[in-house]
C-alpha positions as CSV (number, residue, x, y, z in Angstrom):
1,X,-16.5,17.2,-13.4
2,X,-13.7,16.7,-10.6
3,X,-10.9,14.8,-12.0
4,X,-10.4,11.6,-9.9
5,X,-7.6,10.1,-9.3
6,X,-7.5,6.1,-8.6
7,X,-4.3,4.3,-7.6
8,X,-5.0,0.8,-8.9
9,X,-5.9,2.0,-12.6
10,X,-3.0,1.6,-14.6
11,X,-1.5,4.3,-17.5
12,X,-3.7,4.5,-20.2
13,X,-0.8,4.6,-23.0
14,X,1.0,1.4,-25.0
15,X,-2.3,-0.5,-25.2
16,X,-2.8,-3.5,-27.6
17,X,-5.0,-6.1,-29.2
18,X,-3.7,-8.1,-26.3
19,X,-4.5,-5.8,-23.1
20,X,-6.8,-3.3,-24.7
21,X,-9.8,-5.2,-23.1
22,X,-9.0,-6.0,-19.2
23,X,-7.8,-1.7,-19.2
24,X,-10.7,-0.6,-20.2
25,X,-13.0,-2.4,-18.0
26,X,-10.7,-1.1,-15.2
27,X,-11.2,2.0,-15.6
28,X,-14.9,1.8,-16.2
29,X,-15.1,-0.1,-12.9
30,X,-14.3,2.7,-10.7
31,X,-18.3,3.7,-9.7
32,X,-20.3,3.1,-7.0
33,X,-23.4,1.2,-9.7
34,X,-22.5,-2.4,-9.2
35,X,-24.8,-3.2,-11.8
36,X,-24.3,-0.8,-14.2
37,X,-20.6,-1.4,-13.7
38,X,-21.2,-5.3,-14.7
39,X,-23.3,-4.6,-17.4
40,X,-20.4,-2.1,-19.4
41,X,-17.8,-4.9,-18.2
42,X,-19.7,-7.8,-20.4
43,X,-20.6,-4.9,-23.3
44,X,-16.8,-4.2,-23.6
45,X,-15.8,-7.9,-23.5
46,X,-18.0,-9.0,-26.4
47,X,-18.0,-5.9,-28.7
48,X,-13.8,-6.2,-28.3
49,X,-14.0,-10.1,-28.9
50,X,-16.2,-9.6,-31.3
51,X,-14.0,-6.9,-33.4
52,X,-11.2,-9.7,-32.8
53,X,-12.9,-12.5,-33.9
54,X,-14.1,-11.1,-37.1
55,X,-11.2,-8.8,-37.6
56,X,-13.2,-6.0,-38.0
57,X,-11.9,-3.6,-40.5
58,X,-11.8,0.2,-39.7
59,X,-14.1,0.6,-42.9
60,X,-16.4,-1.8,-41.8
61,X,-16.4,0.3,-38.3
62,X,-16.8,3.5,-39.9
63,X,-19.9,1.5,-42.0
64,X,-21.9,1.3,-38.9
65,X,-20.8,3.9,-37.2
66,X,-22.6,5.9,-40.3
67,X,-25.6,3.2,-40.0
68,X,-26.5,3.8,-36.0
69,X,-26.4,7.7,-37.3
70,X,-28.8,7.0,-40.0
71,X,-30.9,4.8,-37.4
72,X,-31.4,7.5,-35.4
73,X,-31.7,10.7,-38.3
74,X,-34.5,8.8,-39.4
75,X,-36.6,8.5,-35.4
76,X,-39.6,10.7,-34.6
77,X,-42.1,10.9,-32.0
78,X,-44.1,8.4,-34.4
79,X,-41.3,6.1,-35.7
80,X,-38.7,4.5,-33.7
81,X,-36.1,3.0,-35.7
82,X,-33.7,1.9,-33.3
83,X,-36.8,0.0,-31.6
84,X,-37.2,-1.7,-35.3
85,X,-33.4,-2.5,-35.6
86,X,-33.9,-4.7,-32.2
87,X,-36.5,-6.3,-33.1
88,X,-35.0,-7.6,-36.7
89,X,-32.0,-8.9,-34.6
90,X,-34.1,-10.6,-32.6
91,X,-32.7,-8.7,-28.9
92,X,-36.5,-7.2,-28.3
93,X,-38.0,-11.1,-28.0
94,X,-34.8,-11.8,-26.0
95,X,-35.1,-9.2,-23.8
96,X,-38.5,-9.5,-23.1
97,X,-38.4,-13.2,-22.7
98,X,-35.5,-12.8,-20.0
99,X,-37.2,-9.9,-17.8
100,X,-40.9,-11.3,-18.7
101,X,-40.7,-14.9,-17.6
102,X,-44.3,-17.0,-17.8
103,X,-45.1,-20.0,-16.4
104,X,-46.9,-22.5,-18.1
105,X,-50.7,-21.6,-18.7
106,X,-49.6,-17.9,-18.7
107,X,-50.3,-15.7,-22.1
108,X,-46.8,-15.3,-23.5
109,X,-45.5,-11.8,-24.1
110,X,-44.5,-10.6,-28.0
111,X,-42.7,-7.9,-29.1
112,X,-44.1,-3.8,-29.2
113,X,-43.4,-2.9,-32.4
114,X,-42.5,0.6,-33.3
115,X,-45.5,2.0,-33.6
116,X,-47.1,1.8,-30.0
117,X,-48.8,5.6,-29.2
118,X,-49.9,7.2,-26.2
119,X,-52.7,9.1,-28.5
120,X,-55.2,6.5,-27.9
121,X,-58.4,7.4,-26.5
122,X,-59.8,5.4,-23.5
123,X,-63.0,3.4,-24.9
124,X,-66.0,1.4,-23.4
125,X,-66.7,-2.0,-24.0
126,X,-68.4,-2.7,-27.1
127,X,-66.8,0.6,-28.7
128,X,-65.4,0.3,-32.5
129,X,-61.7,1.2,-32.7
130,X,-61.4,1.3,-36.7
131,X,-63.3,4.1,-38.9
132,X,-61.9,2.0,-42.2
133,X,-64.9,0.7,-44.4
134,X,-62.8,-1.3,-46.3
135,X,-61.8,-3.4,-43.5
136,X,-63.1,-6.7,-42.8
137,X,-65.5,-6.3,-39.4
138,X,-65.3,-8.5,-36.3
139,X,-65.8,-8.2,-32.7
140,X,-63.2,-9.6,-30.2
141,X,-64.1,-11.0,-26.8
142,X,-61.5,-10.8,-24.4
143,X,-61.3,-12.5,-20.7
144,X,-58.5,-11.4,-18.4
145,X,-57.8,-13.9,-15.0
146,X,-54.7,-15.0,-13.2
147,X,-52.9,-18.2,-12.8
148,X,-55.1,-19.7,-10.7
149,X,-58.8,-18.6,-12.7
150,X,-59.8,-15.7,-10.9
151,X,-60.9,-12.9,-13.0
152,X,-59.0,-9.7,-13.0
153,X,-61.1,-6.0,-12.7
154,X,-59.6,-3.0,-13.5
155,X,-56.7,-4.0,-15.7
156,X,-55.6,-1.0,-18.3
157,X,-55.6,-3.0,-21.9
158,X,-53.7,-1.4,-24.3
159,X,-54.6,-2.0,-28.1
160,X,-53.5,-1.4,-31.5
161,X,-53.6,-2.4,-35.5
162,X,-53.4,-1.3,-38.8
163,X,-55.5,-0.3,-40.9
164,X,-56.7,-2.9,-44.2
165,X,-53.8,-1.5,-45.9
166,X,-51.0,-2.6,-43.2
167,X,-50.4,0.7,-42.0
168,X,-50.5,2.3,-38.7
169,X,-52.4,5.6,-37.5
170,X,-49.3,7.5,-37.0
171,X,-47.6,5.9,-40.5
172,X,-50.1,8.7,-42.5
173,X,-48.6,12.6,-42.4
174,X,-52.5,13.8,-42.7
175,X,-53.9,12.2,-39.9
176,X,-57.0,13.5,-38.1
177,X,-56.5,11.5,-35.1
178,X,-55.4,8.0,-33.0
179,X,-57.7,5.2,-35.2
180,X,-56.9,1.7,-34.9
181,X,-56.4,2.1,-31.4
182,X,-57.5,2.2,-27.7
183,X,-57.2,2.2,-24.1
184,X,-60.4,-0.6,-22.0
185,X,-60.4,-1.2,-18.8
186,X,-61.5,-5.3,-17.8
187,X,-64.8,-5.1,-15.9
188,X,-65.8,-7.1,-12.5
189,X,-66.1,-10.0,-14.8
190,X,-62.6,-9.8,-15.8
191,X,-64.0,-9.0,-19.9
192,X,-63.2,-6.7,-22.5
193,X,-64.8,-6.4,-25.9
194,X,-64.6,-4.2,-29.2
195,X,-65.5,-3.9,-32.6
196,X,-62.3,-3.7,-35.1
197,X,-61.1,-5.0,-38.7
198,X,-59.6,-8.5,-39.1
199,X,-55.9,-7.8,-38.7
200,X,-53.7,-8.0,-42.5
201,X,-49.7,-9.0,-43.0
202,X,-47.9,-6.0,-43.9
203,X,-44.4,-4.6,-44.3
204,X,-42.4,-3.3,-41.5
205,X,-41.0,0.2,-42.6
206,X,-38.3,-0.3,-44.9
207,X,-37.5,2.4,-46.2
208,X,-34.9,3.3,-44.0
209,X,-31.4,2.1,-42.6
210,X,-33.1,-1.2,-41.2
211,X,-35.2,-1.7,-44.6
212,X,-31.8,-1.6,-46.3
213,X,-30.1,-4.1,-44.0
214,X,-32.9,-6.2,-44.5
215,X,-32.3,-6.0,-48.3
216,X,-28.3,-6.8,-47.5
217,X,-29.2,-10.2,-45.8
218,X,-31.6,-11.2,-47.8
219,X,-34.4,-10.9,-46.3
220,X,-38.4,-9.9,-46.3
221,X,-39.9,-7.4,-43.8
222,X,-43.1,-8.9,-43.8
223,X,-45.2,-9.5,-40.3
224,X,-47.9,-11.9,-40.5
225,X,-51.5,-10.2,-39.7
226,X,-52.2,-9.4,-35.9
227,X,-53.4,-7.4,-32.8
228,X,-50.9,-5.9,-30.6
229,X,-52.3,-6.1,-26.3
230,X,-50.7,-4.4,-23.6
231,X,-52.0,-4.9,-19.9
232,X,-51.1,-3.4,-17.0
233,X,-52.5,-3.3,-13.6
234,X,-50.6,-2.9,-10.0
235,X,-49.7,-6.3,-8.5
236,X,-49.0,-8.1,-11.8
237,X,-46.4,-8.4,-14.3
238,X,-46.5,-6.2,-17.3
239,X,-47.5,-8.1,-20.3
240,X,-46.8,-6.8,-24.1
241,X,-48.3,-9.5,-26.5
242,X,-50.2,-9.7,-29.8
243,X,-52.4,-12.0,-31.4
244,X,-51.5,-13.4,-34.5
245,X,-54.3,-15.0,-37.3
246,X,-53.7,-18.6,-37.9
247,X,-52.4,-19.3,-41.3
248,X,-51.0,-16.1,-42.3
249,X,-48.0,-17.0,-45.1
250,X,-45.7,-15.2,-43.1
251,X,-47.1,-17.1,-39.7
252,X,-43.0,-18.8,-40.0
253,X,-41.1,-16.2,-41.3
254,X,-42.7,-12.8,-39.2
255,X,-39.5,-10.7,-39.8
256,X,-39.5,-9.5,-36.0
257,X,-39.3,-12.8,-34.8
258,X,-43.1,-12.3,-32.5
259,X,-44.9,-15.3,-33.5
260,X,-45.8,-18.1,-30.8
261,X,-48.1,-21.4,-31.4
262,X,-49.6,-20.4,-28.4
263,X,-50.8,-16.8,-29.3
264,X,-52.1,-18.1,-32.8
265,X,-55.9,-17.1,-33.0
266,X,-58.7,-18.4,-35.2
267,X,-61.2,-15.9,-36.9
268,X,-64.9,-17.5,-37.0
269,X,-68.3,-16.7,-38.6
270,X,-70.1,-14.4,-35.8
271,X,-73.5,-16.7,-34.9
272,X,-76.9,-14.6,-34.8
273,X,-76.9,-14.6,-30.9
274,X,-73.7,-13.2,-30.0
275,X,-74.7,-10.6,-33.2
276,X,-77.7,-9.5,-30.5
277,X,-75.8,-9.6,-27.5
278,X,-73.1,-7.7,-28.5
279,X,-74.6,-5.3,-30.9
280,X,-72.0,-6.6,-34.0
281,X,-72.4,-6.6,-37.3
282,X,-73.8,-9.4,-38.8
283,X,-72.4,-11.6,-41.1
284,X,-68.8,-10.3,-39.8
285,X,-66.1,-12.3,-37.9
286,X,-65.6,-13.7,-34.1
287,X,-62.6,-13.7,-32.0
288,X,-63.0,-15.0,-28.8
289,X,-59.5,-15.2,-26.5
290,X,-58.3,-16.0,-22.7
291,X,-55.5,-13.7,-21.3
292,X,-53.6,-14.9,-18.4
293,X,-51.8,-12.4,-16.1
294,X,-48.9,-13.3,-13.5
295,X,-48.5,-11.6,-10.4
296,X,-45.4,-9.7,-10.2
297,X,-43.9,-11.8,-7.6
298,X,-44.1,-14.7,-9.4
299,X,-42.7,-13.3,-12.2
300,X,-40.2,-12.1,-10.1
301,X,-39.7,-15.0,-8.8
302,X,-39.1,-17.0,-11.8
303,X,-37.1,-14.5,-13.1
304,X,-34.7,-14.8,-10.4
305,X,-34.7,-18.3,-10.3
306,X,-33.8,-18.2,-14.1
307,X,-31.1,-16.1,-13.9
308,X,-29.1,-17.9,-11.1
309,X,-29.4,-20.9,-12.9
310,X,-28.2,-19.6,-15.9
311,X,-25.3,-17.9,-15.1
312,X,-24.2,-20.8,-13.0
313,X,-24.1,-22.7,-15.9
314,X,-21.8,-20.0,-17.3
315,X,-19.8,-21.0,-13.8
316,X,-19.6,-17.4,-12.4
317,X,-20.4,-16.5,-8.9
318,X,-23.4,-14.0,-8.7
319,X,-26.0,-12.4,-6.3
320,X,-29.3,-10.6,-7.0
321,X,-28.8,-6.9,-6.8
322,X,-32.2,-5.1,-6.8
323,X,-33.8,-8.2,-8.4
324,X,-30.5,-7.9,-11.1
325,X,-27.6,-10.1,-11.3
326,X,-23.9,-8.7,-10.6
327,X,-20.6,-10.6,-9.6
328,X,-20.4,-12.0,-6.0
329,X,-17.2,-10.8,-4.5
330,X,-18.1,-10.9,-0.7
């Protein structure tokens, strides 16, 4: 690395509580990234007000310091822990919600979970995604349009649940195979459907550093029962969601923070006709569901819109780099 030498950053020696903050966002402001340059000068301001604020103790530092290292000792290529420690602080909703915005009548996003694969084999319509017997059997109709009705061909639908036990494909060491999940395609009709298991609540892994932080604060790491969707098609915003069963006991308390009223779902007896059109089990269960996709410019659009309004509530002077906010100093 060449060793550059700026005239306007000042010594870095006799730093303070008091000026510790404004020098080191100096001298991480000396790149070309505009953006990424903004991004470390909020990071730095809040971590060092927040060490100030609570009066952070170096054993409390060195205490997460050890924590983040146990959060990521314990990540695979089937378990990502550090995805689970966003979600229980409640940064994967908020992040989603800021970069995903949806307009009213659109299917609001939820979050991925840590146990989203790209093992899943691509399936037809009417195609059974769970091989568990002791699950409870339904079929799921699906309908994908836009904001304004149409239907949508061709969108990719990503899907996934557990198992009747709560757990994942990838959660069992002697798996044969993806099971519980898929990849459809929406036909000219804008439809989907498959067979599957009524979704159960289960634990989120807690056996690790975030299952022990849970325990800390006092708190469950229960998710109520659902189906996790992900759709993506050129020309529209990319849409992460789930479905979640109606009166689940842990519908108000999901420990990731993903349930919505308006992504609640109703399981109902399946009547003999759609039994015979559909080639479903009878006497199993119903789910029949609307998806609404925004085009990426009006997500885009909103997103924009929503981000200039907020920060000029925060009174500071932006413009849109690359769709991304950063300070206006023109």
């Amino acid at each position: 690395m060449e060793h550059l030498i700026v005239s306007n950053v000042p010594p870095m020696k006799d730093l303070t509580v008091d000026n510790i903050t404004e020098n080191t966002i100096r001298i991480n402001s000396q790149g070309p990234d505009a953006r990424l340059t903004y991004v470390l000068e909020r990071l730095v301001s809040h971590l060092h007000d927040f060490a100030r604020e609570t009066r952070l103790s170096t054993k409390e530092w060195k205490a997460a310091i050890d924590f983040l290292t146990d959060v990521g000792k314990i990540c695979s290529e089937v378990r990502q822990e550090y995805i689970l420690l966003s979600d229980i602080l409640g940064l994967s909703l908020l992040v989603d919600s800021i970069d995903h915005p949806k307009p009213h009548r659109s299917t609001e996003g939820s979050v991925l979970g840590p146990f989203h694969s790209h093992e899943a084999e691509v399936m037809p319509n009417g195609d059974s995604i769970s091989h568990d017997p002791k699950g409870e059997p339904c079929l799921i109709l699906c309908s994908i349009k836009d904001s304004e009705g149409n239907a949508i061909e061709g969108v990719k639908i990503d899907i996934w649940e557990t198992d009747s036990s709560g757990h994942y494909d990838v959660q069992y060491a002697d798996r044969k195979g993806p099971d519980g999940r898929c990849v459809m395609t929406s036909d000219k009709d804008g439809m989907f459907w498959f067979k599957a298991i009524k979704p159960v609540p289960y634990p989120i892994p807690h056996d690790g550093p975030v299952g022990k932080l849970l325990e800390k604060l006092h708190r469950h790491p229960y998710r109520p029962a659902h189906m996790h969707f992900m759709f993506e098609k050129e020309g529209y915003d990319h849409l992460i969601t789930a479905l979640y069963v109606r009166g689940d006991p842990y519908e108000t308390s999901d420990a990731v923070f993903g349930v919505k009223e308006s992504l609640l779902v109703d399981f109902t007896p399946i009547d003999d006709a759609t039994v015979s059109s559909f080639d479903s089990v009878s006497g199993g269960l119903l789910l029949k569901h609307d998806f609404v996709l925004v085009s990426i410019e009006e997500a885009n659009n909103l997103r924009e819109q929503k981000s200039m309004e907020a920060l000029a509530a925060l009174g500071r002077k932006m413009k849109l780099l690359d769709g991304l906010p950063v300070p206006d100093v023109d």
